[in-house]
N, C-alpha and C positions, 0 to 999 in steps of 0.2 A: 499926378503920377503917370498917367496914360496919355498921348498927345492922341489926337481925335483924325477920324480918317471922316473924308465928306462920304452922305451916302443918297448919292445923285445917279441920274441916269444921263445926264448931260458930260459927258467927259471927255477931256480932249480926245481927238481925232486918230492922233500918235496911238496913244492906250488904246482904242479897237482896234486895229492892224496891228498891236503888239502883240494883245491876249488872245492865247490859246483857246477854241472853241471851247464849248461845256462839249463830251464826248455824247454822241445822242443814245448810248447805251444806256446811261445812265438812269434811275429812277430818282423819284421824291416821295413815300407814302407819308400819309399826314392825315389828317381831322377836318371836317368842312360838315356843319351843320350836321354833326354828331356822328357821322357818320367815316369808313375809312372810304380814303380814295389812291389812286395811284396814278402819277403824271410824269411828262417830263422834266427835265428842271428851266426849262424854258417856256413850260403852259401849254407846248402846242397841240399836247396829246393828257386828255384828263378822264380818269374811268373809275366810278365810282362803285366801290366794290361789295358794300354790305347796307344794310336796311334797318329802319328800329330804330336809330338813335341812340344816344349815349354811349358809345363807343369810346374807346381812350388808349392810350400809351400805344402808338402803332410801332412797329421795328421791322427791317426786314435783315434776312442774310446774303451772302454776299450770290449766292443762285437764287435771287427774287421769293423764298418762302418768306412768308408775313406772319408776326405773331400779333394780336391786339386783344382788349379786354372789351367788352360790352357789360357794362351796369358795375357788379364787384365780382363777378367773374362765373364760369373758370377761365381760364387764357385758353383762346382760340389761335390755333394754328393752320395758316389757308394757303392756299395757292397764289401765284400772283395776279393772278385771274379772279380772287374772291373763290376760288373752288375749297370747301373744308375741307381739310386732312386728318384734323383730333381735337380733343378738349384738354388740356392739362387741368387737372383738380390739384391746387395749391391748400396747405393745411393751415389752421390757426399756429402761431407764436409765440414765445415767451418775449414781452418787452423791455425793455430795460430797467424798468423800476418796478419790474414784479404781473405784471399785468397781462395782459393776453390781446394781441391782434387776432381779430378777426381773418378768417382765408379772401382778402378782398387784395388781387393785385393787380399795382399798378406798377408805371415806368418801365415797362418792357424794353431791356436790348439782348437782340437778335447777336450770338457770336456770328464773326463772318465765315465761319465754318460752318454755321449751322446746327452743329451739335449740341449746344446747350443755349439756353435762355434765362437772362440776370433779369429779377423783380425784383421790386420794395415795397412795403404795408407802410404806410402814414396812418396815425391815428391819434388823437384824444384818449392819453390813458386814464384812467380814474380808480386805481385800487382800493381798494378798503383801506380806512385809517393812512392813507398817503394822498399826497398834493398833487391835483390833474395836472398833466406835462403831457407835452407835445412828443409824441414817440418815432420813432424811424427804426427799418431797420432790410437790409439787401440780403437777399437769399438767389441761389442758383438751383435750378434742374437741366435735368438731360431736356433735350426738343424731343425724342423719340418715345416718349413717354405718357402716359394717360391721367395717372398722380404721382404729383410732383416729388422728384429728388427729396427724400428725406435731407431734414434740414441738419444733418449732423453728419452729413458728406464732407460740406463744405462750407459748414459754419453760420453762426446768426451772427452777422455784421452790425449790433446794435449801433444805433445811431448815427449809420449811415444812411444815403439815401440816393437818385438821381446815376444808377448804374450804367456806364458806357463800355464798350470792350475797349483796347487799346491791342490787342492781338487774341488769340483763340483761347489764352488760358490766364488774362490778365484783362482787370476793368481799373479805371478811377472813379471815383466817385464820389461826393461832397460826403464832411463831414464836421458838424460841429461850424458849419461854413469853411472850415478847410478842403482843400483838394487832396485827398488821399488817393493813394496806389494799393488794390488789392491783387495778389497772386494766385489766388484760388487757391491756398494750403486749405489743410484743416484746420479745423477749431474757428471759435467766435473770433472778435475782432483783430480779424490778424492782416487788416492793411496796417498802411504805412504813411505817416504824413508827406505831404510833399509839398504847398505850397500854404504858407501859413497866412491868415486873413488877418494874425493880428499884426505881424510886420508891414501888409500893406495897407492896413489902415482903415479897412472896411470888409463886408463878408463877402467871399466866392459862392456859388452857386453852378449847378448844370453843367460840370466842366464837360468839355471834349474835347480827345486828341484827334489828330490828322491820323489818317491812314501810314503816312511816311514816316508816324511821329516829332515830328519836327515841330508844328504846332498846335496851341492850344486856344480854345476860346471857352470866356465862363462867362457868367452875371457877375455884375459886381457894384455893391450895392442895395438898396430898398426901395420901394418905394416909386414916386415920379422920378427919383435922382438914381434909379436905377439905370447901369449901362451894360453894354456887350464889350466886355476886353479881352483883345486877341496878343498871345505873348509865343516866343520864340524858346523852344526849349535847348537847355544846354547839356547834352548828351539825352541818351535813347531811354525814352519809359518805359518801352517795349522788355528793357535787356536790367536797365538799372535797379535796387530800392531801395532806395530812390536817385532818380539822379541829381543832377542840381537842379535851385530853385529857377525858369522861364524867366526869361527879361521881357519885359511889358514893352508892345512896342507900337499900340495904338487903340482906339477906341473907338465905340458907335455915337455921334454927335451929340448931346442932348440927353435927358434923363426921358425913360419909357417905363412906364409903372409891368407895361405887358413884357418886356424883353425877354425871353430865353430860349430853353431848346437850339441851342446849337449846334450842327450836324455838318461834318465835313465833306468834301464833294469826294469821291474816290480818287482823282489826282493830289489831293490835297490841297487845290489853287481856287475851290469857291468855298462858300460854308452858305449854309441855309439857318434862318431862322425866323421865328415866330414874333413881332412887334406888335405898334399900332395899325402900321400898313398892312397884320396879315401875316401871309407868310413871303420874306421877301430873301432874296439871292443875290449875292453879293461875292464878285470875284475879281481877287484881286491884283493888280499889273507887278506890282512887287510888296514884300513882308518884309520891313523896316520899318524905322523910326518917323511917321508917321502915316505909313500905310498909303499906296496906289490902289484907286480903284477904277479895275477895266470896266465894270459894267454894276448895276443895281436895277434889279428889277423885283415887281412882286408876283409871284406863281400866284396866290389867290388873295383876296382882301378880307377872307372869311375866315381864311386857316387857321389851327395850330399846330403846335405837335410834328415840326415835320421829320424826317430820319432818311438817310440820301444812300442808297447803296447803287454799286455796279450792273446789279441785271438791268434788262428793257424792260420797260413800263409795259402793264399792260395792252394788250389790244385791244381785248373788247371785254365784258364781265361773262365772267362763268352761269350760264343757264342750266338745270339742270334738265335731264331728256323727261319727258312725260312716256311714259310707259302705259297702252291703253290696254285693259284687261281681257281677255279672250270673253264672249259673247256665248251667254249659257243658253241661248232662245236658238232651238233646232234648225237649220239651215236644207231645205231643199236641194235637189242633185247632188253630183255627188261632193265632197270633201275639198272645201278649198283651202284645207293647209291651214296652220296657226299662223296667229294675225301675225303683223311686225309692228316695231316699234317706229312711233315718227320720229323726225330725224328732227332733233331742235328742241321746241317746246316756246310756250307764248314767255310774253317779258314779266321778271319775278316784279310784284307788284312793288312802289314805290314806300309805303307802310309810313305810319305815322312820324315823323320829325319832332323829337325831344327839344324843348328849351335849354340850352348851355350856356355856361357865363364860366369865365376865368377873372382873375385878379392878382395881381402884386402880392408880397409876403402882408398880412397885416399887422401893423409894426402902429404904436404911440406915435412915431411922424407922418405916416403914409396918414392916419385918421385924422389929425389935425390938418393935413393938407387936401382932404376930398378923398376917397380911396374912389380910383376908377374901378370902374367893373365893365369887362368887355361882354354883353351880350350877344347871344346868336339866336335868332327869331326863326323858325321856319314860316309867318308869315309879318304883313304888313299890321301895324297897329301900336297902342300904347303900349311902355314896357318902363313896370315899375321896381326900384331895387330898393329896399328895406333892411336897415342894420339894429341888431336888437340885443337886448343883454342884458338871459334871468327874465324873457317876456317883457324887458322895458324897451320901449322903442328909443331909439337914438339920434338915428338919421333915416331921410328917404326923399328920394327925389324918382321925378319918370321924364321919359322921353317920351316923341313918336316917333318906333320904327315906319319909313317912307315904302318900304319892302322888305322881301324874306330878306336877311341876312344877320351881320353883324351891327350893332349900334352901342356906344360907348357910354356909358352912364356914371358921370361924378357926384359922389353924396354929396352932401353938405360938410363945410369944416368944421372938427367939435373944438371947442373951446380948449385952449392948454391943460387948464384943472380937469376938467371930462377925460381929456385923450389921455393923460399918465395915471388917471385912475385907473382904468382897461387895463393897464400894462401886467399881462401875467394870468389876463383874463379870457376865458371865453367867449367869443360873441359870435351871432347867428348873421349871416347874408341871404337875406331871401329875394329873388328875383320874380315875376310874375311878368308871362305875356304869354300873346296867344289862348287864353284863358287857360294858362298850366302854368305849376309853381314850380320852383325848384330852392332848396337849399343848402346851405352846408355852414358847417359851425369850424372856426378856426380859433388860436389862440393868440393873443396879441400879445408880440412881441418888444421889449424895452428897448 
């Protein structure tokens, strides 16, 4: 359906003297060892903003303010420098089949205005006397706020999920694996379909428009045979709802079980995203039928999660001033004044690095085929991942991390009978290294 675009840093000679620099204005913030950072889209400038680990969903707006989440929350709201601004406290949810999310948000996007902030709750529902289902659902607040926009402003988006803006008062966003258009009315589910995954034959995921709206890039797919497809839209999503359905007009080479998070450059002419390689950038000499590329490179090998707005990247990370307290011990002669404050303050300390790991949708093929699991180490050493279901064990395989970073860990393939048993089922991913565990239970998909 998609013709394939190569994603090389070797390209003809023509294509670099053709393609427009990246604007050095520009920013990339993103994830790297649990942590947020902020760079430019070309690596040369990288500032790593906050500490602790487990950090997630970063965003910024179009004047460099950053929103991201650390643990399940509340949503931090920072400076672009890492300096705090506020806490938004987000509340529990009604889910779609009766149940209750938890106040845990993720998928932060930043409006490029600034004024409001779209999140989603993913969870495992489990109601009394009903069948555990995988939940979704996008809610908006103001930015300028401490607890969040009651959610009956602007609606509970069940079963939506993966919120981007497409202008100040409109987002798309997966649903059902379609690509829906929502306008911020009132009331629950009041987007609008826009590109349907069953006409093209497989599911969409993480869509994103251009700035220009002109183009779109989503996931598309499961699994290893998961891809990034970038399409051409036919009239404005901005203005339409919906407009017509985007002609497909190329693809990322190869199936990546890690591919998403797609993020467009502010001219519209790179996009960023998260692979095997990391977080890698890729822009393009022309958007046709099969796709020019001026250039491909990777911002970090570690990344995820990247989101690309207009301000400058940071300079250097926000320090706060040390303030040394006036001296209650009697002072001979006469009166030397109250003290002052020193100007700076030593470096905020480094603080513990959380074990992370991402993976693919888990799906009955992804399991029959190995589910990779991309781990991220804060040190050198063995790193074990273990697949379990109801306490039974399934699959586990380890690696040796060489150093701190990322290393990629393939289970083992379960048998056809095994893998479609799962189907519909619960199962636990537990990761170990650095002697720290971490886990998460998803639901496997038919």
């Amino acid at each position: 359906m998609f013709r394939p675009i190569a994603r090389t840093v070797a390209v003809a000679a023509a294509y670099l003297l053709a393609a427009p620099a990246v604007a050095s204005a520009d920013s990339i913030v993103y994830i790297d060892h649990g942590n947020v950072w902020s760079a430019s889209p070309d690596g040369a400038r990288k500032v790593q903003l906050t500490d602790g680990g487990s950090w997630h969903s970063p965003t910024q707006a179009d004047d460099g303010t950053i929103a991201a989440v650390q643990g399940t929350g509340p949503i931090q709201v920072m400076a672009r420098d890492g300096r705090p601004i506020r806490t938004i406290a987000t509340q529990p949810a009604r889910t779609g089949n009766g149940g209750t999310f938890a106040a845990r948000p993720m998928e932060l996007a930043f409006s490029p205005d600034g004024t409001k902030i779209a999140y989603a709750y993913v969870a495992m529902s489990c109601p009394p006397g009903s069948t555990c289902t995988d939940q979704q659902s996008v809610f908006y607040t103001r930015a300028d706020v401490t607890e969040a926009t009651p959610q009956n402003v602007w609606g509970n988006q069940f079963g939506a999920a993966a919120p981007e803006w497409i202008s100040d008062d409109r987002t798309v966003v997966e649903s059902a694996s379609h690509v829906d258009i929502d306008p911020l009315g009132g009331g629950d589910y009041s987007y609008t379909l826009w590109i349907n995954s069953e006409s093209a034959g497989n599911d969409f995921g993480d869509p994103d428009v251009s700035p220009d709206g002109k183009r779109v890039a989503a996931t598309f797919g499961y699994g290893p045979s998961k891809i990034l497809a970038f399409m051409a839209t036919n009239g404005d999503p901005r203005s339409a709802l919906p407009p017509a359905k985007p002609t497909a007009v190329c693809n990322t080479e190869g199936g990546d079980e890690l591919a998403g998070d797609p993020s467009w450059s502010p001219d519209s002419g790179s996009v960023a995203f998260q692979d095997k390689e990391g977080i890698s950038v890729v822009r393009f000499s022309e958007f046709g039928p099969g796709c020019g590329v001026a250039s491909a490179t990777t911002l970090t090998p570690t990344g995820t999660s990247p989101d690309w707005g207009p301000a400058d990247p940071a300079t250097a990370r926000y320090t706060p001033p040390v303030i040394t307290p006036p001296s209650t011990e009697p002072k001979p002669g006469p009166d030397p004044g109250p003290p002052t404050a020193p100007v700076g303050g030593p470096e905020r300390p480094a603080g513990g690095a959380a074990v992370t790991f991402s993976f693919g949708r888990a799906t009955v093929a992804s399991l029959r085929g190995g589910l990779t699991v991309k781990v991220t180490t804060p040190k050198a050493g063995k790193v074990t991942v273990t697949l379990t279901q109801g306490g039974r064990r399934l699959a586990t395989r380890s690696a040796i991390a060489k150093k701190a970073g990322a290393v990629a860990v393939r289970l083992p393939k379960l048998g056809a009978t095994k893998a479609r048993a799962l189907g519909g089922k619960s199962v636990k991913v537990t990761v170990t290294a650095a002697g720290r565990s971490s886990s998460r239970t998803v639901k496997v998909r038919r």
